[in-house]
C-alpha positions as CSV (number, residue, x, y, z in Angstrom):
1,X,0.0,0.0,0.0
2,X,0.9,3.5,-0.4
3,X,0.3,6.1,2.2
4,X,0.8,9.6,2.8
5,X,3.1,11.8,5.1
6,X,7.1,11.6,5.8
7,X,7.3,10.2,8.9
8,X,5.8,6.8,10.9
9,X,2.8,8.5,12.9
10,X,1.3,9.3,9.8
11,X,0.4,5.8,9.0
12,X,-2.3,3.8,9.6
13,X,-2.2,1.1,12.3
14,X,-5.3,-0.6,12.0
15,X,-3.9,-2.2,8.4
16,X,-1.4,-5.0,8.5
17,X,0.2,-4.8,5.0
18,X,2.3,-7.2,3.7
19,X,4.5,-4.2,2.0
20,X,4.5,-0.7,1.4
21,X,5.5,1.8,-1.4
22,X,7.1,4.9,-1.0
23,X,6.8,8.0,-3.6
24,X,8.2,11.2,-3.5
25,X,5.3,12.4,-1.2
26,X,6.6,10.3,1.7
27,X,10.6,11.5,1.1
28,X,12.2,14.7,2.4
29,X,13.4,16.7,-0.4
30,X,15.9,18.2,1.7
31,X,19.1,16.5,1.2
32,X,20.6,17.0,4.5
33,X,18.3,15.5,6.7
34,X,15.8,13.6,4.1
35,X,17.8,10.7,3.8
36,X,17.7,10.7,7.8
37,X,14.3,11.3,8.4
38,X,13.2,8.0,5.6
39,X,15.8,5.6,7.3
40,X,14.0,6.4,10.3
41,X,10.5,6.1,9.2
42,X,11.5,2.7,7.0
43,X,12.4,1.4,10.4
44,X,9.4,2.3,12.3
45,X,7.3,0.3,9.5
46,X,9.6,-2.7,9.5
47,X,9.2,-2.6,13.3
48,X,5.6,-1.8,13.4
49,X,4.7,-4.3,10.2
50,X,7.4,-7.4,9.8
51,X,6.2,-9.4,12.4
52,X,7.3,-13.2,12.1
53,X,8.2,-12.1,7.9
54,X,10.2,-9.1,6.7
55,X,7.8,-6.2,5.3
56,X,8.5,-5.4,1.8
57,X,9.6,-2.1,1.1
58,X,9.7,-0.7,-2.4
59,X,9.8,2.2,-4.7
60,X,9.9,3.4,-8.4
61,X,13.9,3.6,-8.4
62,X,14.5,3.7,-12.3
63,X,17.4,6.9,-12.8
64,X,16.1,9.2,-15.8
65,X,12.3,10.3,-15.9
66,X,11.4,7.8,-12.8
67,X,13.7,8.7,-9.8
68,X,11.9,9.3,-6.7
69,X,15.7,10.2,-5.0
70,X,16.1,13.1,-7.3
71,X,15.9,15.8,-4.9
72,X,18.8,14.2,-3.1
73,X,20.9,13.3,-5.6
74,X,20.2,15.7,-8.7
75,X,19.8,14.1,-12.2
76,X,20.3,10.5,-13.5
77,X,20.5,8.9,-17.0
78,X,17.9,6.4,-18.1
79,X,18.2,3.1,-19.1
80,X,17.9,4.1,-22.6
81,X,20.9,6.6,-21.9
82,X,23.2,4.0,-20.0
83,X,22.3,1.3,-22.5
84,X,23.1,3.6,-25.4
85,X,26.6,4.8,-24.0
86,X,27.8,2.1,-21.8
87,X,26.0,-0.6,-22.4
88,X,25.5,-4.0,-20.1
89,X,28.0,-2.8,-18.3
90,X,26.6,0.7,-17.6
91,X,23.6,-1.0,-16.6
92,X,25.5,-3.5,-14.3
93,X,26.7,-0.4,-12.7
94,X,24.0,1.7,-12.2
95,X,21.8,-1.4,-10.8
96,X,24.4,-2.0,-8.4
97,X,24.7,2.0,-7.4
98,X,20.7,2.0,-6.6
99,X,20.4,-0.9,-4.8
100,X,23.4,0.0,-3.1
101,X,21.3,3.5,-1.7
102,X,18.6,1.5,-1.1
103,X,19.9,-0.8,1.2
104,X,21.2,2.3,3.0
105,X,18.2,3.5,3.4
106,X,16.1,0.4,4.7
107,X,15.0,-0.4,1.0
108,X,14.4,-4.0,0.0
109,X,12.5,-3.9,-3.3
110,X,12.8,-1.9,-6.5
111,X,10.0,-1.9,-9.3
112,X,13.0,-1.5,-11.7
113,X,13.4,-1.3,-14.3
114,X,11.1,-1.3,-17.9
115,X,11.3,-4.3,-19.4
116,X,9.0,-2.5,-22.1
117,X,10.1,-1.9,-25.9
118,X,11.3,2.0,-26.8
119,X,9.1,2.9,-29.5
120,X,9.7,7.0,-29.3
121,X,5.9,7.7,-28.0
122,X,5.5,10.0,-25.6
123,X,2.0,9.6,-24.5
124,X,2.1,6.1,-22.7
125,X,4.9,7.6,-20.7
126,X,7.6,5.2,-21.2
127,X,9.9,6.9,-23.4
128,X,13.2,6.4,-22.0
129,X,12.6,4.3,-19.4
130,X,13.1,1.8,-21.8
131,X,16.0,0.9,-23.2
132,X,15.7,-0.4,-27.0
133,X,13.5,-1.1,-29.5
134,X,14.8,-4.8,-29.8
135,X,13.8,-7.0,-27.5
136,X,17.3,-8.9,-27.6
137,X,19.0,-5.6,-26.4
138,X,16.3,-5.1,-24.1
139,X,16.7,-8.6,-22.3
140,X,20.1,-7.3,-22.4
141,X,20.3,-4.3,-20.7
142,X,17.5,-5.3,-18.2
143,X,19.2,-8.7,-17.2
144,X,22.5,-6.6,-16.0
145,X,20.6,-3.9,-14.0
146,X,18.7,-7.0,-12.2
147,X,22.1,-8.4,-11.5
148,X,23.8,-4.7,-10.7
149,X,20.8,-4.5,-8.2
150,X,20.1,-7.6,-6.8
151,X,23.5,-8.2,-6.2
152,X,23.3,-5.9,-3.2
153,X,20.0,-7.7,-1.5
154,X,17.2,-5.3,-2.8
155,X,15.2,-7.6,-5.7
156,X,14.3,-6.2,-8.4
157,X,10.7,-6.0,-10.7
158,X,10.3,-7.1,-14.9
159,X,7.6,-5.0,-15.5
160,X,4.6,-3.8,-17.7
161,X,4.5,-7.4,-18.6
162,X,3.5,-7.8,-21.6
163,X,4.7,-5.1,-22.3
164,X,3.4,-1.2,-23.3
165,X,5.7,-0.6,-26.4
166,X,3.1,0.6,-29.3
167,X,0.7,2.0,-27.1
168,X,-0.7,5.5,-27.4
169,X,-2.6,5.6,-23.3
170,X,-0.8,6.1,-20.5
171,X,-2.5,3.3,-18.3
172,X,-2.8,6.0,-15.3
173,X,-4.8,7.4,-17.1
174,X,-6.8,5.3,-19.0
175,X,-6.8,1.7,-20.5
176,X,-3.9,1.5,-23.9
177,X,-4.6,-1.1,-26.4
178,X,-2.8,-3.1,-29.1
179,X,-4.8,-4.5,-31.7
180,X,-1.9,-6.7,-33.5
181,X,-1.4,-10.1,-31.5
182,X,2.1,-10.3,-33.4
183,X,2.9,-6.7,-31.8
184,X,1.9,-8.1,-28.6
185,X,4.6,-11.4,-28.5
186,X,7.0,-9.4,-29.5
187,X,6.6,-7.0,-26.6
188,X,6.8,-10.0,-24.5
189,X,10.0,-11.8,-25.6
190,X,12.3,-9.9,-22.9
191,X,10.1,-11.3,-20.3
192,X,10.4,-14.9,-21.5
193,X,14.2,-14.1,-21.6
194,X,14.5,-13.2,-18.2
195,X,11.8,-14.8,-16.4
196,X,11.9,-17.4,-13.2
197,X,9.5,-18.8,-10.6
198,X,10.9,-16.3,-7.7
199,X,11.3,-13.3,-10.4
200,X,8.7,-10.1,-9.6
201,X,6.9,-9.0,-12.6
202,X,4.4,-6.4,-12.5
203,X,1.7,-6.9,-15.2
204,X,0.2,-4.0,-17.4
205,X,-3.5,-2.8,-17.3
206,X,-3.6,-3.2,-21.0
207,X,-6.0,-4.5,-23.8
208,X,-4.9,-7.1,-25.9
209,X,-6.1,-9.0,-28.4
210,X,-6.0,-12.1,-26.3
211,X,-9.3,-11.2,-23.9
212,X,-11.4,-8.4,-23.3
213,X,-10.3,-8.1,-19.5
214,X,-6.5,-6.0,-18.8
215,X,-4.0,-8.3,-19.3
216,X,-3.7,-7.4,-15.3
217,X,-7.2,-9.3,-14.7
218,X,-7.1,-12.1,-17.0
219,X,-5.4,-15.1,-15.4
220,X,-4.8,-15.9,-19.7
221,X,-2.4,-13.3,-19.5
222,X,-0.4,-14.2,-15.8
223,X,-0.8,-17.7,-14.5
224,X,-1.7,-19.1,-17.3
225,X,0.1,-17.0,-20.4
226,X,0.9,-18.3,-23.3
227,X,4.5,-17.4,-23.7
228,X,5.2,-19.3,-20.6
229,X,6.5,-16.3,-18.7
230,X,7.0,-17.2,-14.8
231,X,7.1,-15.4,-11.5
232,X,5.8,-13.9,-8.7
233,X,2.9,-11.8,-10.2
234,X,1.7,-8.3,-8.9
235,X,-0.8,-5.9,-10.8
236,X,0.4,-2.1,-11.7
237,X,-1.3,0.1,-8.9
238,X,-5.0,-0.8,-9.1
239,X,-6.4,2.7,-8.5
240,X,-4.5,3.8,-11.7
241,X,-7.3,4.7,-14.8
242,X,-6.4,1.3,-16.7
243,X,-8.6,-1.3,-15.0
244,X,-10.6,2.3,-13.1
245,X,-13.5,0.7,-15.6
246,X,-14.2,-2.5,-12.7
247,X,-15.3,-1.7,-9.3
248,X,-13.1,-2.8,-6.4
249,X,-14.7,-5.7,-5.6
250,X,-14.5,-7.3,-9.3
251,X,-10.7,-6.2,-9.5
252,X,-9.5,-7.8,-7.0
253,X,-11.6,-11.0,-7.3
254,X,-9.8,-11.5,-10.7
255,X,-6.6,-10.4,-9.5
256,X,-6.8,-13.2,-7.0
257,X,-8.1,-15.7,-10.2
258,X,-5.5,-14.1,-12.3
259,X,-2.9,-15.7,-10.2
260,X,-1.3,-12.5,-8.2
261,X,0.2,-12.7,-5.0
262,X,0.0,-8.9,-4.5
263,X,-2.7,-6.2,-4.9
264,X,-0.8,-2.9,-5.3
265,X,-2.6,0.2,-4.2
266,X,-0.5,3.2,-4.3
267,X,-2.3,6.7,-4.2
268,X,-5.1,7.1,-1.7
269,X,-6.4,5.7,1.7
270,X,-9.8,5.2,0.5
271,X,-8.4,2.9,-2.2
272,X,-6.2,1.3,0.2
273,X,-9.7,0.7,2.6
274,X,-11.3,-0.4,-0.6
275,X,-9.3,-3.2,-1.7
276,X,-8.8,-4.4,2.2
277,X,-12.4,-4.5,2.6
278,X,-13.0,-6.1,-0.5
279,X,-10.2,-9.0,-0.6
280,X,-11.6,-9.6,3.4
281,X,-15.0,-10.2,2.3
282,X,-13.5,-13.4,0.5
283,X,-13.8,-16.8,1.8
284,X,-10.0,-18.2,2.6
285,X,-10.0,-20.8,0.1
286,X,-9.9,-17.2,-2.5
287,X,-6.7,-16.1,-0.9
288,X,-5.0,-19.3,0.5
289,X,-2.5,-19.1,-2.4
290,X,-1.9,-15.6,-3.1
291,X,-1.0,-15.6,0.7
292,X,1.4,-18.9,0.7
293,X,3.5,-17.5,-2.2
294,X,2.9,-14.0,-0.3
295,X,4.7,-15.3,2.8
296,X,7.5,-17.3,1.5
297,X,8.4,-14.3,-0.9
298,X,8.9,-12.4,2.2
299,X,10.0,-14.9,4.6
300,X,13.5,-14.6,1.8
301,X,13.7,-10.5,1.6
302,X,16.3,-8.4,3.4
303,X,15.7,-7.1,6.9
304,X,18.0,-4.0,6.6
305,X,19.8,-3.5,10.4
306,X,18.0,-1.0,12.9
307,X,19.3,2.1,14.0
308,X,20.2,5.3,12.8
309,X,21.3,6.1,8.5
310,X,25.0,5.9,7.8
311,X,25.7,9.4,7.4
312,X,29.2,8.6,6.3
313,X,28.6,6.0,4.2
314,X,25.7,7.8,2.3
315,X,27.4,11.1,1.6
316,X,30.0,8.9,-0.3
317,X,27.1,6.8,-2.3
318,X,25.3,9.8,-3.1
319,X,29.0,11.5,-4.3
320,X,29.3,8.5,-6.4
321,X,25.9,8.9,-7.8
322,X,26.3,12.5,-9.1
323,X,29.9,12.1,-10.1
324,X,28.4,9.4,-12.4
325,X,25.9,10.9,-13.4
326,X,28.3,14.0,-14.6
327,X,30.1,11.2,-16.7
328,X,27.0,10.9,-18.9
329,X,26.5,7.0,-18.0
C-alpha cells in the first residue's frame, strides 16, 4: 500500500500490509536531513509491520524520468541513456549504485526497471525508461541492471508485462490497447528471456487481443500466459485509470483468479480501505494461495539493520551517484 506523510505517525495502524511503497510524497526533499528522516520512518514500518516475515519495502527507483531520489541526488541517465553509452555494463553499474542507496536507506524492493520496448511515444509515458526497441537488447540491458541491483539484496521487478511498447494511453490514465497479437509477443520476448518462478513482474492494465479483460485481470495473461512467462505476479497500482472501468470488488476477485500474489494500491487511503475490505469479504480458500507465495516471498527478503542512517557511508554513495551521473553514463 501506499500512504501519505514523511514520517511513521502518519500511518495507519489498524492495516497489516504485507508491503509498502514509498513516492516522493513520503521523502524529504531536503538532502541534508531527508535521507535521515526516511531511514528512520522505514524502520518504524519494518518494526511496526514485519512481524514473524520481513515487510516489503519498495519504490519506483528507475534513474532518468522515474527517480523518486532526485531531490537528493540531482539528475540521472535512463536506461535508454546508459544502455546507449555504456551498455551492459553501464547498466550492471547503475543497478548496483541503486540498490546500493537502497539498502542504506532500509529499502528492500525496486519496481525496476522497464522491461518494455522504446518505441519514441510519448504519451504512454515510457519513453526512455526503456531501453531499446529490440527486444534482444532489451533482455540485455535489463538482465545486467537486475544483476547490478540484486546483487546488493534489494530484488528487483520485470515490468509492464507484456509489455506497453506501441501503445498510445498512459495506463494511469486510462486503458492502452494493441490490436496486432504479433505486436503483442514481440513486446513479451524480454520477459520470456529473463523470467523465473521467484522473479517479480508487474503486469500492465492493458488491452490485448488475447481477452477483453487488462492483461492485469485475466489469469490468460499471468498464470496461465501463453508465452510461458513465470514469476511472482503483482498488478500495476490498481487505483490507476487502466482497470478504473471495474469496481473494487471485481478487480481484486480477478486479481486473486489471475494468479497474483499482490494487490498494489499506491495513491489514496480510500483505495487502500477499498481493496482491504474487498479482498476480506472473501472466503480463505480465495486467498490461500496468493497468501502462501505472499509469505515465503517475504519470509526470503532483506531485513535491513536498525538504528540510525550511515551518514558517512551515504554522503559517499550519493558522491558516487552525481559524479556518475556528470560522466554521462
Amino acid at each position: 500500500m501506499g500512504f501519505d506523510g514523511q514520517d511513521a505517525p502518519g500511518v495507519p495502524e489498524d492495516l497489516a500490509p504485507g508491503g509498502v511503497i514509498l513516492f516522493a510524497r513520503n521523502l524529504d526533499p531536503d538532502p541534508s536531513k531527508g535521507p535521515a528522516r526516511c531511514k528512520a520512518l522505514l524502520d518504524a514500518l519494518h518494526g511496526r509491520f514485519s512481524g514473524e516475515r520481513t515487510l516489503a519495502v519498495a519504490l519506483d527507483q528507475e534513474g532518468g524520468a522515474v527517480s523518486r531520489l532526485r531531490a537528493w541526488v540531482g539528475d540521472t541517465p535512463s536506461l535508454r541513456r546508459i544502455w546507449n553509452g555504456q551498455g551492459a555494463t553501464g547498466c550492471e553499474a547503475w543497478g548496483r549504485l541503486w540498490g546500493e542507496g537502497l539498502g542504506l536507506l532500509g529499502f528492500n524492493v525496486d519496481f525496476a526497471p522497464v522491461t518494455d520496448l522504446w518505441d519514441g511515444n510519448k504519451e504512454a509515458g515510457i519513453g526512455d525508461r526503456a531501453a531499446s526497441a529490440d527486444p534482444r537488447e532489451v533482455a540485455a540491458a535489463v538482465g545486467a541492471f537486475l544483476h547490478g541491483l540484486e546483487s546488493t539484496g534489494v530484488r528487483g521487478c520485470l515490468k509492464h508485462f507484456p509489455g506497453l511498447g506501441g501503445t498510445t494511453v498512459d495506463s494511469h490514465l486510462g486503458l492502452p490497447e494493441l490490436t496486432d497479437r504479433a505486436a503483442v509477443d514481440r513486446n513479451a520476448r524480454p520477459f520470456v528471456a529473463l523470467s523465473n518462478e521467484d522473479r517479480l513482474v508487474m503486469v500492465a492494465h492493458l488491452k490485448t487481443p488475447l481477452s477483453d479483460l487488462p492483461s492485469s485481470l485475466d489469469r490468460g495473461q499471468v498464470a496461465e500466459n501463453p508465452w510461458g512467462v513465470r514469476g511472482r505476479f503483482l498488478p500495476d497500482d490498481l487505483e490507476m485509470g487502466g482497470c478504473a472501468a471495474w469496481d473494487w470488488d471485481a478487480r481484486v476477485v480477478k486479481c486473486l483468479e489471475a494468479g497474483h500474489e499482490w494487490l498494489l494500491v499506491c495513491q489514496s487511503g480510500a483505495g487502500v480501505r477499498a481493496c482491504a475490505e474487498a479482498a476480506a469479504k472473501l472466503p480463505e480458500s480465495s486467498v490461500h494461495a496468493a497468501l502462501t507465495k505472499n509469505r515465503a516471498m517475504r519470509a526470503n527478503l532483506r531485513l535491513p539493520e536498525k538504528g540510525p542512517l550511515d551518514q558517512r557511508a551515504w554522503d559517499a554513495w550519493a558522491e558516487r551517484v552525481k559524479a556518475a551521473s556528470t560522466k554521462g553514463l
